[in-house]
N, CA, C and O of each residue as an XYZ file, in Angstrom:
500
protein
N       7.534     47.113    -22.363
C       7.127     46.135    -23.349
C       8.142     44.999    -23.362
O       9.300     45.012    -22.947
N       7.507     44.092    -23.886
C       8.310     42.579    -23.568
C       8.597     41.926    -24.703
O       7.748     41.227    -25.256
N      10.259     42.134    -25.344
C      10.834     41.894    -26.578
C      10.974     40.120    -26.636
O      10.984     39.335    -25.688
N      11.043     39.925    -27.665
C      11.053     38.191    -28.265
C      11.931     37.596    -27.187
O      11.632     36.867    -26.241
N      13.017     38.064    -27.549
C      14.038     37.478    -26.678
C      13.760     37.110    -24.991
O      14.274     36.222    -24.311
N      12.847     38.047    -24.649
C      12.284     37.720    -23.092
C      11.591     37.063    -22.865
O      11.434     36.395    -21.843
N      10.845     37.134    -24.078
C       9.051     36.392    -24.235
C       9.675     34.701    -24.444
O       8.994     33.772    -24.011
N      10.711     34.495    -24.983
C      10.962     33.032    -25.145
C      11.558     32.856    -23.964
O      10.965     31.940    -23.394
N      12.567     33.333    -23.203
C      13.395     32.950    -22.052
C      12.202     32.702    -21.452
O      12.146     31.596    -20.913
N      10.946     33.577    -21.350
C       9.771     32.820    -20.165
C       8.725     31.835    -20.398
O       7.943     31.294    -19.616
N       8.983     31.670    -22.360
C       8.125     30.654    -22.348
C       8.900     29.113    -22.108
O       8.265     28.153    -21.670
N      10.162     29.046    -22.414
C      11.293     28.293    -22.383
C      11.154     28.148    -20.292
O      11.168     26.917    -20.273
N      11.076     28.435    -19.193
C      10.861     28.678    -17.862
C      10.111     27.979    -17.779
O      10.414     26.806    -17.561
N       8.779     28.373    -17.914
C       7.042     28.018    -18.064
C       7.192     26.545    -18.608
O       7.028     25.769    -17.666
N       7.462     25.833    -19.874
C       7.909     25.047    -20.806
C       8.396     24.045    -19.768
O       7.640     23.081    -19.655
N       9.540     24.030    -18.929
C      10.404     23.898    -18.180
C       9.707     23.136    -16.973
O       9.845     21.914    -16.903
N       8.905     23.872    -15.945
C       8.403     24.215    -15.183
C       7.370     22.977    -15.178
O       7.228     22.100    -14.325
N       6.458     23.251    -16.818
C       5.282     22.442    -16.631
C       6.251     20.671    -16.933
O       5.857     19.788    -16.171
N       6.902     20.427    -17.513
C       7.124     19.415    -17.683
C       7.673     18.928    -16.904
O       7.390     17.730    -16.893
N       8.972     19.422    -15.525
C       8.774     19.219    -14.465
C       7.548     18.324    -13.555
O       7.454     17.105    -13.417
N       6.797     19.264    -13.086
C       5.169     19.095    -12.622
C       4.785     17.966    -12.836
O       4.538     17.293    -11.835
N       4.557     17.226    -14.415
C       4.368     16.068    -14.875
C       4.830     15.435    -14.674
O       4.143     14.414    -14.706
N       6.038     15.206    -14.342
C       6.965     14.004    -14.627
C       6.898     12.473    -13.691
O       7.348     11.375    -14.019
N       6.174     12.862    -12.442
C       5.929     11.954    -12.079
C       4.316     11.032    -12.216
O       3.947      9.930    -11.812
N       3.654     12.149    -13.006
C       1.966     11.306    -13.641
C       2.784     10.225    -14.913
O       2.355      9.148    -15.325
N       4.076     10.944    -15.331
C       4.360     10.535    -16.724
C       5.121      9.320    -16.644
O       5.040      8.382    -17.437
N       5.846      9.395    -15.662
C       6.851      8.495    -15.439
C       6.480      7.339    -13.830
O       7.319      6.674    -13.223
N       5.233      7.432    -13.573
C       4.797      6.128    -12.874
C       4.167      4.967    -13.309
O       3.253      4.946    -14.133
N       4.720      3.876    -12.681
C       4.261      2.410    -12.851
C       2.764      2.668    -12.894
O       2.289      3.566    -12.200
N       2.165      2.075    -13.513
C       0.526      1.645    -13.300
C       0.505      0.299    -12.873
O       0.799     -0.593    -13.669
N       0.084     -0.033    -11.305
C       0.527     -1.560    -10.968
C      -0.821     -1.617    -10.875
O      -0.895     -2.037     -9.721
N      -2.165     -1.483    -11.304
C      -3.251     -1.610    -10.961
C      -3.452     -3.289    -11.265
O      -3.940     -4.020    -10.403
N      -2.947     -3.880    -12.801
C      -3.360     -4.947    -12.631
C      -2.098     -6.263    -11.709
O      -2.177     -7.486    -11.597
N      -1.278     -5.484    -11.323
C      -0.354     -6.983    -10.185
C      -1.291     -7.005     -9.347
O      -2.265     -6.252     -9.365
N      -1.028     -8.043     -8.390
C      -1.313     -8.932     -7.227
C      -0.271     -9.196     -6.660
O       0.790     -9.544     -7.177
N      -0.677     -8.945     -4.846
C       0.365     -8.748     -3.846
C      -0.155    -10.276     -3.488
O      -1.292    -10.710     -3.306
N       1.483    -11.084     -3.453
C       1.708    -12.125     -2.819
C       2.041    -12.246     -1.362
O       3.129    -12.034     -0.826
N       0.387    -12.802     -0.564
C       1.289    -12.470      0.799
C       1.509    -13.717      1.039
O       1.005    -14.666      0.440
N       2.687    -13.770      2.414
C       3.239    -14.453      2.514
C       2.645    -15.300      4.167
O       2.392    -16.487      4.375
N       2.607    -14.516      4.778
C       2.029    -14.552      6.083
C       1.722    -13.773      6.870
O       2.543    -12.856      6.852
N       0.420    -13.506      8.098
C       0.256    -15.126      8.101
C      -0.601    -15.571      6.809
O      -0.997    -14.711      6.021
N      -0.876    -16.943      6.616
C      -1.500    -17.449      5.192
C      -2.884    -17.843      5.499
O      -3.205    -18.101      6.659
N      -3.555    -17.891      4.720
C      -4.827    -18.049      4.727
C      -5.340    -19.285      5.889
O      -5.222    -20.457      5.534
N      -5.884    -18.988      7.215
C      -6.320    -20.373      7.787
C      -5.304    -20.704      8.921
O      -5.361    -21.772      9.531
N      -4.189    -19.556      9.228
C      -2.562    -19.864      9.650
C      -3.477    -19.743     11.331
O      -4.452    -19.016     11.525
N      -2.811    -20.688     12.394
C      -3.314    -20.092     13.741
C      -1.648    -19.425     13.881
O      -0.580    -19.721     13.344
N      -2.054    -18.419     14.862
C      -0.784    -17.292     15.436
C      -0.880    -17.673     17.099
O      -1.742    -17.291     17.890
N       0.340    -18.587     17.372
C       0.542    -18.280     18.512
C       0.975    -16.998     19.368
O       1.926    -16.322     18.977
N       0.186    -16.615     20.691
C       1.004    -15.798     21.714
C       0.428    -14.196     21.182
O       0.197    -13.247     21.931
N       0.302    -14.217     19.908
C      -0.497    -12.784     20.035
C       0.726    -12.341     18.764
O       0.217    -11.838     17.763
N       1.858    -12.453     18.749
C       3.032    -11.562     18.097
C       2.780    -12.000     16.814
O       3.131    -13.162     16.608
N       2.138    -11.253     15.642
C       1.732    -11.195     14.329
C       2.761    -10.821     13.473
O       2.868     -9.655     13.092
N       3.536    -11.707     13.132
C       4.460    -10.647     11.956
C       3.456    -10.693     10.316
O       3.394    -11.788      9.758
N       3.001     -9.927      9.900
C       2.285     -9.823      8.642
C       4.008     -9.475      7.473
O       4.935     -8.668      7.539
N       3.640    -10.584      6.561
C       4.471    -10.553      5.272
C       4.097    -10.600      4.447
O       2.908    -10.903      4.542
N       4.668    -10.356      2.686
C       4.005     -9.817      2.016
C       5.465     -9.765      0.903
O       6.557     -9.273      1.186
N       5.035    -10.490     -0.514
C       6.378     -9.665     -1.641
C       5.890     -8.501     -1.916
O       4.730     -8.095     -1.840
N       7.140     -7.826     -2.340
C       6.704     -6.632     -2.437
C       6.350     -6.334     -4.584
O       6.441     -7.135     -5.514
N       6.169     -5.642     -4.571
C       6.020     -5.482     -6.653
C       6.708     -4.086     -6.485
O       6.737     -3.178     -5.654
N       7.326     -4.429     -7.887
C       7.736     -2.933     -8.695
C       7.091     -1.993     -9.062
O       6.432     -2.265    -10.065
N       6.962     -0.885     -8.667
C       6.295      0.551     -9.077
C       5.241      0.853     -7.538
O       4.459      1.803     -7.536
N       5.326      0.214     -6.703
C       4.735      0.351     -5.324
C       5.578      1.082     -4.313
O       6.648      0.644     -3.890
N       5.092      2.093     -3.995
C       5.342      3.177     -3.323
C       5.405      2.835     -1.704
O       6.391      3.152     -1.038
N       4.452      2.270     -1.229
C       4.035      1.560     -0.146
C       2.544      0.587     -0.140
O       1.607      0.644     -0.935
N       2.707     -0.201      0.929
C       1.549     -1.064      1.278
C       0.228     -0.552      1.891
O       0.413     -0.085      3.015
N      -1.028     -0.508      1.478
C      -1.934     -0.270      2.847
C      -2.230     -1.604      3.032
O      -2.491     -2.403      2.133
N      -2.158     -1.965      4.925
C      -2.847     -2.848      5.422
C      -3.509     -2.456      5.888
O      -3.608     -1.298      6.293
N      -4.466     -3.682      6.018
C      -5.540     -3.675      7.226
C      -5.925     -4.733      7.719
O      -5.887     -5.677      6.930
N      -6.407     -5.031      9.061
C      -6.613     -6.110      9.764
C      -7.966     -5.725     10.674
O      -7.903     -4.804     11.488
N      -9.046     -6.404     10.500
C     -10.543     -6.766     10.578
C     -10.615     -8.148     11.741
O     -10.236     -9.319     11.725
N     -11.351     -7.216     12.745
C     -12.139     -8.591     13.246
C     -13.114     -8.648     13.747
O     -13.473     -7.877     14.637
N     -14.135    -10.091     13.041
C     -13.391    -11.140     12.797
C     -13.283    -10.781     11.527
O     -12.494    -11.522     10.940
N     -13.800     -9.852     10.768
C     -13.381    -10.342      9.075
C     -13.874     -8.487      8.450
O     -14.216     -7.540      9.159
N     -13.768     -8.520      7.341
C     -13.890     -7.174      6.643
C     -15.748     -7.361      6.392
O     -16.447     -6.349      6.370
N     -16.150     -8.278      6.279
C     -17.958     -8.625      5.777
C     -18.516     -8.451      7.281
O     -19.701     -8.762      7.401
N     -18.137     -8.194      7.954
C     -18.867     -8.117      9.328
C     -17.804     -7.916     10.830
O     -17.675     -8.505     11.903
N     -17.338     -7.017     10.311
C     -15.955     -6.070     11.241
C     -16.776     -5.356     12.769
O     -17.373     -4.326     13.084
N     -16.409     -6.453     13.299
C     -16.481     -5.466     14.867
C     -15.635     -4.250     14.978
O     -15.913     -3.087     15.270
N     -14.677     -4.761     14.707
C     -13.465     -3.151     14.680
C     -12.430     -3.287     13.009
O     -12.407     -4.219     12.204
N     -11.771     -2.116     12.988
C     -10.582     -2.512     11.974
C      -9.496     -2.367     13.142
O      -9.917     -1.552     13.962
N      -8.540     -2.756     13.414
C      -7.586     -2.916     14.374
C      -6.517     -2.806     13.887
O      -5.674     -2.456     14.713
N      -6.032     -2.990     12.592
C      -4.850     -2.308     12.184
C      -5.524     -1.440     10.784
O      -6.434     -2.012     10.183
N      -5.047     -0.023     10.272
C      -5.026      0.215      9.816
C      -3.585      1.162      9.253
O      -3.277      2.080     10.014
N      -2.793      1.007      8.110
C      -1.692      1.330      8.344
C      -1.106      1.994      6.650
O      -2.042      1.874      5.860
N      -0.212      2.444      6.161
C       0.784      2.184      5.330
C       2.315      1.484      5.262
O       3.396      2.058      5.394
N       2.223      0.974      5.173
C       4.021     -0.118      5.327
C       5.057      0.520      4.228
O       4.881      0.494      3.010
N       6.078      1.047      4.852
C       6.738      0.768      3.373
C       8.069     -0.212      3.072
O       8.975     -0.216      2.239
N       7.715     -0.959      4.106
C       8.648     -1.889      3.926
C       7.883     -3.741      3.140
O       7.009     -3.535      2.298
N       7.993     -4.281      3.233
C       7.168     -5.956      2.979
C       6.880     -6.440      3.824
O       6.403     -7.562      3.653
N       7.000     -5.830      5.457
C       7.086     -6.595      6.745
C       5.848     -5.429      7.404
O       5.540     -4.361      6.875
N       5.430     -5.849      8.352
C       4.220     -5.106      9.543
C       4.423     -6.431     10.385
O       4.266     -7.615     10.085
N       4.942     -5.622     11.876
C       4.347     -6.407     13.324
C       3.270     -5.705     13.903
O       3.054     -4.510     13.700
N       2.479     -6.564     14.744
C       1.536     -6.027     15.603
C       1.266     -7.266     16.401
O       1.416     -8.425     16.014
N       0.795     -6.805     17.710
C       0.479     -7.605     18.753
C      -1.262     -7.332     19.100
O      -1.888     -6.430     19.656
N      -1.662     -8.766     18.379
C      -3.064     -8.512     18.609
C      -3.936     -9.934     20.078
O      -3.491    -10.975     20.561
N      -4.791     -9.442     20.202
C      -5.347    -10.518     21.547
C      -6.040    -11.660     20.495
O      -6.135    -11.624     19.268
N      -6.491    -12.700     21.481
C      -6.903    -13.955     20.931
C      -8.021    -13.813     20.072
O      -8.829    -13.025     20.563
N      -8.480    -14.400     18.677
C      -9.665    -14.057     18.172
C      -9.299    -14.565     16.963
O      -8.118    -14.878     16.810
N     -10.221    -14.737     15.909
C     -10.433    -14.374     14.554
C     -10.441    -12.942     13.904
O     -11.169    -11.984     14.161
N      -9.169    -13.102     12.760
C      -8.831    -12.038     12.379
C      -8.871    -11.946     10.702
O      -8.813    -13.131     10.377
N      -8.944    -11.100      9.392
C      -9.049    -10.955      8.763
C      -8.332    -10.398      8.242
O      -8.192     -9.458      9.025
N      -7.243    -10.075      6.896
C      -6.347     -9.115      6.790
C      -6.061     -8.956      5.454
O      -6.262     -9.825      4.605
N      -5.579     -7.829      5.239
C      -5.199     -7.309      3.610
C      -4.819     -6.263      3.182
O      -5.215     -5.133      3.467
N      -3.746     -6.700      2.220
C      -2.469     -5.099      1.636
C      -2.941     -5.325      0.093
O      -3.448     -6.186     -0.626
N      -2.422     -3.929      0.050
C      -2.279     -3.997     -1.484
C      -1.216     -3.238     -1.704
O      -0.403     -2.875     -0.853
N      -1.213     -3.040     -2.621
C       0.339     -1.585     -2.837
C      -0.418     -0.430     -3.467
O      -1.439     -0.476     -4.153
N       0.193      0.454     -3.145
C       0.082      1.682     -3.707
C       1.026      2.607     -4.316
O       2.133      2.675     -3.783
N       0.766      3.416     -5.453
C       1.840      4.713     -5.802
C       0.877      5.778     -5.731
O      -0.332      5.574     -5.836
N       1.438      7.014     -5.538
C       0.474      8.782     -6.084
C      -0.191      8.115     -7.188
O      -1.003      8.980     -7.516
N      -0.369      7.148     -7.964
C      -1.537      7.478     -9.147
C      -2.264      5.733     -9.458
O      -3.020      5.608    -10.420
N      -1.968      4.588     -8.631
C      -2.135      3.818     -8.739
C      -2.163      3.211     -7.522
O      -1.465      3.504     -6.551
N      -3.376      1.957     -7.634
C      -3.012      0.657     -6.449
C      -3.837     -0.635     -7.170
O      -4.692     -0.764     -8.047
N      -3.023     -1.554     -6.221
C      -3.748     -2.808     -6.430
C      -5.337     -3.574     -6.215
O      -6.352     -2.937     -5.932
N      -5.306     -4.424     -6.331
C      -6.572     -5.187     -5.815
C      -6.052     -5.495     -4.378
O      -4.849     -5.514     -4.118
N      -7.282     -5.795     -3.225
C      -6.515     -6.169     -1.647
C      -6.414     -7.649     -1.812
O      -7.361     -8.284     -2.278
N      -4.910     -8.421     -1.317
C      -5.139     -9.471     -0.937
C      -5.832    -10.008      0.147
O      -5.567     -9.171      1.010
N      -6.409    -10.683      0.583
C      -7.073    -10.896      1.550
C      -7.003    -12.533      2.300
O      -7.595    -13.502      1.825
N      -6.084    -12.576      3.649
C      -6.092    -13.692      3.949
C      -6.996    -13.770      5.771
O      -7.152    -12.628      6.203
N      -7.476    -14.762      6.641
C      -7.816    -15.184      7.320
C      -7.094    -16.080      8.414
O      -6.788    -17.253      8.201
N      -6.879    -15.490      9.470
C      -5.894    -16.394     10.582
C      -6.632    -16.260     11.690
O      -7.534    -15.429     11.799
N      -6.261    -17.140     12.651
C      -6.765    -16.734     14.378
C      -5.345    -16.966     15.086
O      -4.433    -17.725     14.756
N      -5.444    -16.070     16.168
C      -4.534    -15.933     17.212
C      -5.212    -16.798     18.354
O      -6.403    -16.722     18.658
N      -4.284    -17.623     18.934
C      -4.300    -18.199     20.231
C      -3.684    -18.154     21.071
O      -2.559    -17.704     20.852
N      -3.928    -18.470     22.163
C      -3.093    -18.364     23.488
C      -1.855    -19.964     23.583
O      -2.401    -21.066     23.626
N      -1.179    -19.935     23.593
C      -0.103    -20.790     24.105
C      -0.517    -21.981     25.112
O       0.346    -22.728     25.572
């Protein structure tokens, strides 16, 4: 049989335990309503040579970025060609000549943003 004194040491454990568990539903940013400022390329930007550096500020309570890059665009995507998580503000990729489409948002375990969404073409030199 299981005297007081035990019965609290395990509800005091349990107690312990669950609030643990929580702590990160309890203690995360909700960035649902920011907006990711990207930086480049910018809406309309041509990309010489193919070498894409995608930029981006980053916001507080964002865990990491999902990008993605569409072409020619996300409304009528021949392919998605990048699909990724960043966790930095920076993504390179080397894409071929074309019209391209692109967009991050941030994310945490219990939250994300709206996608920014900008429009560039790559050309040849």
């Amino acid at each position: 049989m299981i005297d007081f004194k035990s019965l609290r040491v395990i509800v005091c454990v349990l107690s312990v335990l669950l609030i643990m568990s929580c702590e990160d539903v309890v203690f995360l940013e909700d960035i649902s309503e920011d907006t990711i400022t990207v930086l480049a390329p910018a809406d309309g930007a041509q990309v010489i040579n193919s070498n894409v550096n995608f930029n981006w500020e980053g916001i507080e309570g964002a865990s990491g970025y999902k990008l993605q890059v569409a072409e020619p665009n996300f409304e009528q995507a021949n392919q998605i060609v990048v699909d990724t998580i960043a966790s930095t503000i920076s993504f390179f990729s080397i894409l071929p000549s074309g019209d391209y489409e692109w967009r991050i948002k941030g994310i945490n375990d219990s939250y994300q943003t709206e996608y920014s969404i900008q429009s560039f073409k790559v050309i040849e030199d």
